[in-house]
C-alpha positions in Angstrom: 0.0 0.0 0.0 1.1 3.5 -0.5 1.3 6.3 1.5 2.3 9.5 2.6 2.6 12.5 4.8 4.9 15.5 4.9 8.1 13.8 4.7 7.4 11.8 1.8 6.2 8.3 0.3 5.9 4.6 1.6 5.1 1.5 -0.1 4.3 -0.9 1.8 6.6 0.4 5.1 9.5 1.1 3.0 10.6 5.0 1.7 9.9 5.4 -1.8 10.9 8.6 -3.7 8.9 8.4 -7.1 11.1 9.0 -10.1 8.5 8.9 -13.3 8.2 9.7 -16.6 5.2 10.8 -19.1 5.1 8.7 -21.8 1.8 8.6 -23.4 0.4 4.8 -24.7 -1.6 6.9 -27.6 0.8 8.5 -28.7 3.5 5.5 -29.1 2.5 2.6 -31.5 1.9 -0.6 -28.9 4.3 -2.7 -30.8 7.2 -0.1 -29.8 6.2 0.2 -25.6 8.4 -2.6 -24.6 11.4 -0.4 -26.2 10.5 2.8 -24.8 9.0 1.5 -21.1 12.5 -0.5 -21.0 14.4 2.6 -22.0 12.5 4.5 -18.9 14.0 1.9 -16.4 17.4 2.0 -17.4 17.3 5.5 -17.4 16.9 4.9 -13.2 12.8 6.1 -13.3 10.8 3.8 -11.1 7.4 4.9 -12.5 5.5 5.8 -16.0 2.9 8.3 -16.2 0.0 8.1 -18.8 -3.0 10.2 -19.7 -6.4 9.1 -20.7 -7.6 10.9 -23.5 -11.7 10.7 -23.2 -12.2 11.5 -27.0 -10.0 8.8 -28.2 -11.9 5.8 -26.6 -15.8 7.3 -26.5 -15.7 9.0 -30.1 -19.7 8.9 -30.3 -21.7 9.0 -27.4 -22.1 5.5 -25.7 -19.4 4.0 -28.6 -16.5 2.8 -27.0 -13.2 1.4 -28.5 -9.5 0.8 -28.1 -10.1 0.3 -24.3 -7.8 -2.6 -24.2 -5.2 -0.3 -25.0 -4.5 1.0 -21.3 -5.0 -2.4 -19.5 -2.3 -3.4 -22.2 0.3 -0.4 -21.5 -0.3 -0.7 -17.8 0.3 -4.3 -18.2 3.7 -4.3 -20.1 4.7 -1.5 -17.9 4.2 -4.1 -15.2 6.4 -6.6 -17.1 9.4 -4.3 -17.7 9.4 -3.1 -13.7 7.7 -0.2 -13.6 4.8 1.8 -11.4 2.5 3.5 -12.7 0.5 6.7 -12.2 -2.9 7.0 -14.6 -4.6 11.0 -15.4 -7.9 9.9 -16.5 -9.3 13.3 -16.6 -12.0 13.6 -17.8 -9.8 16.6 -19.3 -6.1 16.5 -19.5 -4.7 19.1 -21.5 -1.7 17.4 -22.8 -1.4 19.8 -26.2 -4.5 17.0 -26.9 -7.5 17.9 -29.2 -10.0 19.6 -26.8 -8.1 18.6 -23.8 -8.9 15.1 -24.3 -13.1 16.4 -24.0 -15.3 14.6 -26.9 -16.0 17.7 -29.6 -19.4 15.7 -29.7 -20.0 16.8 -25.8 -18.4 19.9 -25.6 -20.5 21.0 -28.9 -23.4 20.0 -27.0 -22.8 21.2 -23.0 -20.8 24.6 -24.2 -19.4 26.6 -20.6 -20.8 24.1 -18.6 -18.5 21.4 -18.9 -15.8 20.8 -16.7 -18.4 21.7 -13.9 -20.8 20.3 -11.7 -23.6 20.7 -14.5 -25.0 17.2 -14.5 -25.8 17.0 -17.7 -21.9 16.9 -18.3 -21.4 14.6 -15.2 -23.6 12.5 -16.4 -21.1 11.9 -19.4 -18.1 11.8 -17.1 -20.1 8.8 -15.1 -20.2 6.5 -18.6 -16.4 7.5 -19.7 -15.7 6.7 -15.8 -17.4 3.5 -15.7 -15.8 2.2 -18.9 -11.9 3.3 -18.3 -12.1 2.6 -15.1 -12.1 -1.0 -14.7 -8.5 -1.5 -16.0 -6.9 0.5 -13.5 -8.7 -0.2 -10.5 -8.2 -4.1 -11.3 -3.9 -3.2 -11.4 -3.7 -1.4 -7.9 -0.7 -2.0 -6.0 -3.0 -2.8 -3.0 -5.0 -5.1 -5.5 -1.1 -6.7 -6.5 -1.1 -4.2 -9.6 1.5 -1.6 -10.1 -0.8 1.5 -10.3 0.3 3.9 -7.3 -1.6 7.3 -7.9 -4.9 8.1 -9.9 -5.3 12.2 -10.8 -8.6 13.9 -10.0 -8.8 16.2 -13.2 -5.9 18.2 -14.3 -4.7 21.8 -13.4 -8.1 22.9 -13.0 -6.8 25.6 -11.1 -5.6 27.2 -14.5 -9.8 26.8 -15.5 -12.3 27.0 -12.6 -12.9 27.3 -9.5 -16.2 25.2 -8.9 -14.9 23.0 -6.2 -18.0 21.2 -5.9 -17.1 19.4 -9.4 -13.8 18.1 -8.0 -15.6 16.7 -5.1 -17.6 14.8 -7.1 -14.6 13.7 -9.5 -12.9 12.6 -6.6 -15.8 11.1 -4.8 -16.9 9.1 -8.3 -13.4 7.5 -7.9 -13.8 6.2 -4.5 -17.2 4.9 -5.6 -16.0 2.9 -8.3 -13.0 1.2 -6.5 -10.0 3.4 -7.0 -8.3 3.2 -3.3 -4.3 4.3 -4.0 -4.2 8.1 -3.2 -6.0 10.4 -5.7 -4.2 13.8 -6.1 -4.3 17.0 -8.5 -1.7 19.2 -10.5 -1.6 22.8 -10.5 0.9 25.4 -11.4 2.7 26.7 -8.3 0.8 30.0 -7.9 -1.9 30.9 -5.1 -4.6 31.0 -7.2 -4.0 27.7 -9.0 -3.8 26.0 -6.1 -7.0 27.1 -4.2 -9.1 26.8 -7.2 -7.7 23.4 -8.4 -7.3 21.6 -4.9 -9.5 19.0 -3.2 -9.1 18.8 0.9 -8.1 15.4 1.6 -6.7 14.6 -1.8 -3.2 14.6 -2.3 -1.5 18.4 -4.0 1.5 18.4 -6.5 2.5 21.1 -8.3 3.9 21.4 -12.1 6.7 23.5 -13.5 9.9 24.1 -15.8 12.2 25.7 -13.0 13.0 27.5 -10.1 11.9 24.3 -7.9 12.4 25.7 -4.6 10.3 28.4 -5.0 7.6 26.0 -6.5 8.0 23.9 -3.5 7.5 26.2 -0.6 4.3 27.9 -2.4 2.8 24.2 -2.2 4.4 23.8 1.3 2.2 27.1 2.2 -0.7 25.7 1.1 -0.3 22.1 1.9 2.3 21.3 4.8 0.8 17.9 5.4 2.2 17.1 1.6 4.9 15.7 0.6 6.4 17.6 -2.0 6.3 16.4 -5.3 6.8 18.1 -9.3 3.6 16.2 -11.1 4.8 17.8 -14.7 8.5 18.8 -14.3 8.2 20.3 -18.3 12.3 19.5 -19.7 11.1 20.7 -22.6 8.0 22.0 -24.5 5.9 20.9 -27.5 5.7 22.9 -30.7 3.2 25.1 -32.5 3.3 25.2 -36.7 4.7 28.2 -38.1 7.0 28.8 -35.0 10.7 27.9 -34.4 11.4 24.0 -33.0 11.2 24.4 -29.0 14.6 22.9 -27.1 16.3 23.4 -24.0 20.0 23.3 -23.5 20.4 19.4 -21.7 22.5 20.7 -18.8 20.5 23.4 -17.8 17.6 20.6 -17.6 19.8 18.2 -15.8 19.9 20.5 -13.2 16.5 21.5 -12.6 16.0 17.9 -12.1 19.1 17.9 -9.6 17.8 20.3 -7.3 14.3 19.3 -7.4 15.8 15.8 -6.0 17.7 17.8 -3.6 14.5 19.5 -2.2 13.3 16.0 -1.2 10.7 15.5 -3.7 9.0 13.0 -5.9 9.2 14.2 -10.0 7.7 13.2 -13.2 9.5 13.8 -16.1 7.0 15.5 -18.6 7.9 14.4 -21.4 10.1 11.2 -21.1 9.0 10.6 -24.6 6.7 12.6 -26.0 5.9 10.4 -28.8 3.5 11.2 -32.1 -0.1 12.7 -32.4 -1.0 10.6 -34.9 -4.3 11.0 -37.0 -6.1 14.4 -36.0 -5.0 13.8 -32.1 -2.8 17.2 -32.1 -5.0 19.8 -30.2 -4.2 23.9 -30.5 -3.2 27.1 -27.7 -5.0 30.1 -28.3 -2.5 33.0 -27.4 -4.0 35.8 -25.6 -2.5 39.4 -24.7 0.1 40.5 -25.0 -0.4 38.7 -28.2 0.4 41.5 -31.1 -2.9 42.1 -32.0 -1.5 44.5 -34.9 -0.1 41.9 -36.9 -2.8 40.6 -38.6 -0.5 38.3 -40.9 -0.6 36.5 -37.7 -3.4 34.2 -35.8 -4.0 34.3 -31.8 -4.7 30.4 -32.6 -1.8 28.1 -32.2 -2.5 24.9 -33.6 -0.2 22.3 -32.3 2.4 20.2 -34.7 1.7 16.3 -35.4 5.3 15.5 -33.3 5.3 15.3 -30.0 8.7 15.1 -29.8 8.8 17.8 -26.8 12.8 17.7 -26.9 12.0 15.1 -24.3 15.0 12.6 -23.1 13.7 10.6 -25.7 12.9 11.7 -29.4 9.9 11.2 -31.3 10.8 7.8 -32.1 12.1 6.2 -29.0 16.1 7.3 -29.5 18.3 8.7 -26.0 19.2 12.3 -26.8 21.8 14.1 -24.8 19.3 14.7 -22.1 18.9 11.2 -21.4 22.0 10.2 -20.7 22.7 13.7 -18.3 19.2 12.4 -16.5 20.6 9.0 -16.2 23.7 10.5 -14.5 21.6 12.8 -12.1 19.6 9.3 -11.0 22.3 6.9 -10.9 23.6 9.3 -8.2 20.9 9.9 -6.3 20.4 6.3 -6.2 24.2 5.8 -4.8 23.1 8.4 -2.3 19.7 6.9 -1.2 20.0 3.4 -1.0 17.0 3.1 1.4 14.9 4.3 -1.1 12.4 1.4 -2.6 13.0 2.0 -6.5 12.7 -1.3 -7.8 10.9 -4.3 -7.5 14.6 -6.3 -9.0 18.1 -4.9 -10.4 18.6 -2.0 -12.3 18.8 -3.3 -16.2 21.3 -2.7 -18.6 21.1 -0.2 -20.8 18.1 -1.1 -23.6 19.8 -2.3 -27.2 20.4 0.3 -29.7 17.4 0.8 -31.9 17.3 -0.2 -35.8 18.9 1.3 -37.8 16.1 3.5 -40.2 15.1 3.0 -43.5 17.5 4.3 -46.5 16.5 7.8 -47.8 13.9 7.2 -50.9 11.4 8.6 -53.4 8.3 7.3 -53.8 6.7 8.8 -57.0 2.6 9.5 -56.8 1.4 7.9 -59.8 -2.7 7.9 -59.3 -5.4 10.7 -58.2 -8.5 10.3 -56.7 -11.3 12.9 -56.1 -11.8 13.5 -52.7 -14.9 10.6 -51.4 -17.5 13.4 -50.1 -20.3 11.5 -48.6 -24.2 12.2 -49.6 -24.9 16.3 -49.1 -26.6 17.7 -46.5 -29.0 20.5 -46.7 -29.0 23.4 -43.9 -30.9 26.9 -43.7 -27.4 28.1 -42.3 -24.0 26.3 -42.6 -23.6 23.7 -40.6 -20.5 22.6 -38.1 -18.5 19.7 -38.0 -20.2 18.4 -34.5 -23.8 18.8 -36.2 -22.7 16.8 -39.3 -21.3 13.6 -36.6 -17.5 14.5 -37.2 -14.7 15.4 -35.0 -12.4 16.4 -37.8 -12.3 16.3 -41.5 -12.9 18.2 -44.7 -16.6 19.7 -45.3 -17.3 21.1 -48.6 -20.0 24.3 -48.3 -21.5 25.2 -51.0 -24.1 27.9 -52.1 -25.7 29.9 -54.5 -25.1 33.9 -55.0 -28.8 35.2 -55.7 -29.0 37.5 -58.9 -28.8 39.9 -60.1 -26.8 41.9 -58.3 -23.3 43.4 -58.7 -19.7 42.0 -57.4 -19.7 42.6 -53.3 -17.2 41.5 -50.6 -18.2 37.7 -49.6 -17.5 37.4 -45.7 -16.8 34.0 -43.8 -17.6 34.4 -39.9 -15.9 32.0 -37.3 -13.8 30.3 -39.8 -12.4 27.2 -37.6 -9.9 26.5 -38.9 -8.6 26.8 -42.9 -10.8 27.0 -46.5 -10.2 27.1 -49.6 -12.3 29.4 -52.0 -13.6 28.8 -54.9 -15.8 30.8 -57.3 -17.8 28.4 -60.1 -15.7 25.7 -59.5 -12.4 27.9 -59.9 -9.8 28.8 -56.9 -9.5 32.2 -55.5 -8.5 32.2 -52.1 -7.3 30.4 -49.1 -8.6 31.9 -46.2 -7.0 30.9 -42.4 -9.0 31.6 -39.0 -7.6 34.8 -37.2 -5.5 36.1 -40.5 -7.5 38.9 -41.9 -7.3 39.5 -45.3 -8.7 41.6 -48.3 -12.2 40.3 -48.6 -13.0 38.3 -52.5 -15.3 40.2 -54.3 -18.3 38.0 -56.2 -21.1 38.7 -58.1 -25.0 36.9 -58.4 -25.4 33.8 -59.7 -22.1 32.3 -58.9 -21.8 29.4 -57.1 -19.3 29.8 -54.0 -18.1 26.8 -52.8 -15.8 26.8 -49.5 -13.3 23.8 -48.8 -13.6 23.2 -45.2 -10.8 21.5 -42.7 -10.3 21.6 -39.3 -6.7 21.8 -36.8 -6.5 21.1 -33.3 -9.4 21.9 -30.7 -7.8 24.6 -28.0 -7.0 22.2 -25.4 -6.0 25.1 -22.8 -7.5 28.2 -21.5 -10.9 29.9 -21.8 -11.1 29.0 -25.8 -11.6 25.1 -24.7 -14.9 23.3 -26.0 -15.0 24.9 -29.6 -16.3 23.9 -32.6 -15.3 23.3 -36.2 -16.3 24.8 -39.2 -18.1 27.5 -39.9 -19.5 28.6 -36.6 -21.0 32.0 -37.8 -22.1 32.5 -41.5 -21.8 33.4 -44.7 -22.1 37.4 -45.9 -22.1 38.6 -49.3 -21.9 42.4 -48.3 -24.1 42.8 -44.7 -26.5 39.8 -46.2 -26.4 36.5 -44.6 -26.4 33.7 -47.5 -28.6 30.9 -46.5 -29.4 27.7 -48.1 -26.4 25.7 -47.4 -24.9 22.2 -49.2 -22.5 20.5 -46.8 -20.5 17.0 -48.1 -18.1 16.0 -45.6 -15.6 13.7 -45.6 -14.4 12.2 -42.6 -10.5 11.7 -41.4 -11.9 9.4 -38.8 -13.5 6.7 -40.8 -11.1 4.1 -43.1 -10.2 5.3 -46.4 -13.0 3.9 -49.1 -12.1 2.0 -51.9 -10.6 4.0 -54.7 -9.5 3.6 -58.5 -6.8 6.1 -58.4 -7.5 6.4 -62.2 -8.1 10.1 -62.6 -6.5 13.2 -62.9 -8.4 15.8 -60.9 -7.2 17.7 -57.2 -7.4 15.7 -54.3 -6.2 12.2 -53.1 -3.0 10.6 -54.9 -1.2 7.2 -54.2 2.2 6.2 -54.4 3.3 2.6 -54.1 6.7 1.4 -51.3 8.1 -1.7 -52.1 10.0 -3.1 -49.0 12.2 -5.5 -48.6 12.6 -4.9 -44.9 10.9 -2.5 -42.3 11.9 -0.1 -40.0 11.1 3.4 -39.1 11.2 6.2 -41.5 10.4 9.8 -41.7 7.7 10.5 -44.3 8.2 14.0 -46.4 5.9 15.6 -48.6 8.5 17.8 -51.5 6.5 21.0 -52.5 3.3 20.0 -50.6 1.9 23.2 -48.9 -0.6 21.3 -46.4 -2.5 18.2 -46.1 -2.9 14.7 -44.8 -0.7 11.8 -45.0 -1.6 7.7 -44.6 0.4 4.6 -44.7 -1.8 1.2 -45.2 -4.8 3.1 -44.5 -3.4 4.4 -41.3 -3.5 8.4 -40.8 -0.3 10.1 -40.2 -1.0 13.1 -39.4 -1.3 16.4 -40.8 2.2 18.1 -42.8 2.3 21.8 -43.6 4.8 23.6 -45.1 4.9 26.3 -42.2 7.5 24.0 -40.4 9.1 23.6 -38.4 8.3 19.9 -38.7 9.3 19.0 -42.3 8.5 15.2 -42.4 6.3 12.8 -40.1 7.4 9.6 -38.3 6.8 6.7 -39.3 6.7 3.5 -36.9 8.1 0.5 -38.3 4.6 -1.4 -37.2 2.4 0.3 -39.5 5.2 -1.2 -43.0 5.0 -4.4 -44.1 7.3 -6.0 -46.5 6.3 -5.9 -50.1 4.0 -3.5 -51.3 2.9 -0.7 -48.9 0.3 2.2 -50.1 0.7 5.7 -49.3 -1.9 8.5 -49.6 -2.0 12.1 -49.7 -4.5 14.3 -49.2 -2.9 18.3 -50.5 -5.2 21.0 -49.8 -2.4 23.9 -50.8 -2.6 25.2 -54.3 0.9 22.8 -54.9 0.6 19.2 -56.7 3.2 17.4 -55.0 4.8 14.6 -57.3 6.1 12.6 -54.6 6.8 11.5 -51.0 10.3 11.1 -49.6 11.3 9.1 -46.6 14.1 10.9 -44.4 16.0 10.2 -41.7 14.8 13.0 -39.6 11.5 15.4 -38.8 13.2 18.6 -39.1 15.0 20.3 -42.6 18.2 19.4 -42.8 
């Protein structure tokens, strides 16, 4: 059993300092956990911390799916001697679309979720009933190695309506979770009264200065042992900003001192991992943002790496970090060796990873148009959540009445990119937040508007929000209504296709392999799209940078033929896809 007061942890009668690290089972391919869980240990953590991302496993209300995957994490976890501390939420942040909240629920409870509306508890009770199971059954009081469950996540940054955290808290009790619950704030006095629970264990998450951190959660908690929930040794990155890193020894030290102060620590990231598919959520920057640039969008929309500069890259490799962090622990563990870190001997360093795929050009050699599915017809234009999609490409389409002259054509609450076209002809692409010199059209045109979505804000007051076109459609002051909307969705498999034609919008390229291995996937002179490997999403590529090519895991290859398909919604024709050896430009 675990436990704790002021001066630290105990399992079962013994000290235990908890060394963790995030690593995030949907954001790694399960094929490639052993590797990266084994690479955690022999780095000298003790512990793995995962999220649960809500939206992932209840897409649809009341459809479930992929629940097995965090029994099975937890489980080889368990195997390659680690703890384990589970975040189920229901909202986790994490740089995750919407904060991990269903865009189907959000769309549908607005402000009131993440409170104690009951409409929205309601929903939590069903996503808590079905995640739940796995990790009560792997308790370490149960002979599991969960230690910790979280009760939300830095809700102190969000709310302040502690009743809903009393019922989080209390709905975990109730369906069996008995290892300490805790929360995570930022060390500041308004996070930590707004995002506490009394009786529930308080940590505290930060980049640096972790004495100061420290004694603000001493202040407020001096019954709690002091420990870093999210010790951030690096960051994530936005497109169309510069890569985010920080210098190795600088981190090394941070992590030092915050061992010195006598405190528990998870490493966020360990490895950061992939957002693979349409998982990348978004920031929305507010002031000081330059609201004179208007080149520029408040929104932030998040890359499809994870990579985080964490201690281990996007695809599971040490980085300078790592072995720096491996000295710091390897000495505190010469300096502690009371301290209950393992349940058996330190391994040995993990093997070296394969070597990646040689650098190659697979040419695109068939188009397909882009599979809309059957219209929809709508007094006003619909959003993603009313057609039944999180994400995907919506085609709106209208018809200018006539006569009348040519007169500025106005799209409110763009969220997030479109492209324009006038009678079937490009004119624009228009991005949410960039204002632009409006297009000018006439009557009797027909205006179609190529619809896709980026990441739902998954921090801050701009949480919850929809996709689409959330306002409406002006030609002049005149609201244009009677609305076609074909959508085509990123979450369902790819159809069937002939790949025989010539026009915008899907094309295929064939890899023939005699072996597998990881590769970084490159789009040459695409501007924006989708890329998937044997019907598997990718992720998203644009041309903003700083990520330049998408990883790869060996799993998703085969040997033989292996189909790739691209989705460009940029005014380039790509004539190829390139695999790398690394994300960024060379």
């Amino acid at each position: 059993m675990l436990t704790y007061d002021s001066a630290g942890f105990r399992l079962d009668g013994r000290p235990l300092r908890i060394l963790s690290g995030a690593l995030h089972y949907f954001r790694t391919h399960a094929e490639q956990w052993p590797q990266r869980l084994a690479a955690l240990r022999a780095m000298g953590l003790n512990t793995v911390e995962t999220y649960v991302p809500w939206n992932l496993h209840e897409p649809r209300p009341g459809e479930f799916r992929r629940l097995a995957e965090l029994a099975g994490f937890l489980d080889e976890a368990d195997r390659q001697g680690l703890w384990a501390i589970v975040r189920p939420g229901p909202y986790i942040c994490a740089e995750w679309d919407n904060g991990g909240l269903p865009g189907w629920l959000t769309a549908r409870v607005g402000r009131r979720a993440r409170t104690s509306d009951p409409e929205f508890l309601s929903a939590v009770d069903g996503f808590f009933d079905a995640v739940l199971p796995a990790v009560v059954a792997r308790q370490v009081d149960r002979g599991g190695n969960v230690l910790m469950v979280q009760v939300e996540n830095e809700y102190g940054s969000y709310g302040s309506d502690a009743g809903y955290l009393r019922q989080l808290a209390d709905g975990l009790r109730r369906r069996g979770v008995t290892v300490p619950l805790f929360t995570s704030d930022g060390p500041e006095d308004h996070m930590l009264t707004g995002g506490t629970v009394p009786g529930v264990l308080a940590t505290v998450n930060f980049g640096s200065e972790p004495e100061a951190a420290f004694e603000t959660l001493r202040r407020h908690r001096p019954q709690d042992p002091p420990f870093c929930m999210e010790y951030w040794n690096g960051w994530f990155d936005h497109w169309g900003e510069p890569h985010h890193t920080r210098d190795a020894a600088d981190a090394a030290d941070t992590l030092r001192r915050i061992l010195a102060a006598g405190a528990s620590v998870n490493l966020y990231m360990a490895h950061g991992g992939s957002n693979f598919g349409t998982g990348a959520g978004a920031n929305h920057a507010d002031p000081p943002f330059d609201s004179t640039d208007w080149t520029r969008s408040p929104y932030q929309p998040v890359t499809t790496s994870y990579d985080y500069d964490a201690p281990l890259d996007e695809r599971g490799a040490p980085t300078p970090k790592y072995e720096l962090f491996r000295g710091v622990l390897a000495e505190f563990a010469a300096e502690h060796p009371e301290q209950a870190r393992f349940r058996s001997a330190l391994p040995a360093r993990p093997p070296a990873l394969p070597d990646l795929l040689e650098p190659a050009t697979v040419p695109l050699t068939g188009r397909a148009a882009i599979p809309f599915g059957a219209p929809v017809e709508s007094a006003v234009p619909p959003v993603f959540e009313e057609l039944g999609i999180e994400h995907g490409l919506v085609r709106y389409s209208f018809r200018i009445p006539a006569p009348r002259p040519e007169l500025p054509l106005t799209v409110e609450g763009l969220h997030d990119r479109a492209v324009l076209l006038v009678d079937g002809k490009r004119v624009a692409e228009l991005e949410r937040g960039v204002v632009q010199e409006p297009v000018r059209v006439a009557g009797g045109v027909l205006v179609e508007l190529l619809v896709d979505s980026l990441g739902r804000v998954n921090y801050g007051p701009h949480g919850g929000e929809c996709k689409g076109i959330t306002g409406g459609v002006r030609h002049e002051r005149q609201y244009l209504h009677g609305c076609r909307a074909e959508v085509f969705d990123l979450a369902a498999p790819l159809p069937e296709l002939a790949f025989e034609g010539d026009e915008p919008g899907l094309a295929r390229g064939v890899l023939e392999l005699d072996a597998t291995g990881d590769t970084y996937l490159a789009v040459p002179g695409g501007r924006r799209g989708y890329l998937w490997v044997n019907g598997f999403l990718l992720g998203r590529y644009d041309d903003r940078g700083p990520q330049h090519a998408l990883f790869c895991p060996q799993p998703l290859l085969r040997t033989g033929r292996n189909e790739l398909v691209l989705l460009e919604l940029g005014d380039a024709a790509p004539q190829s896809v390139e695999l790398r050896g690394a994300p960024l430009a060379p």
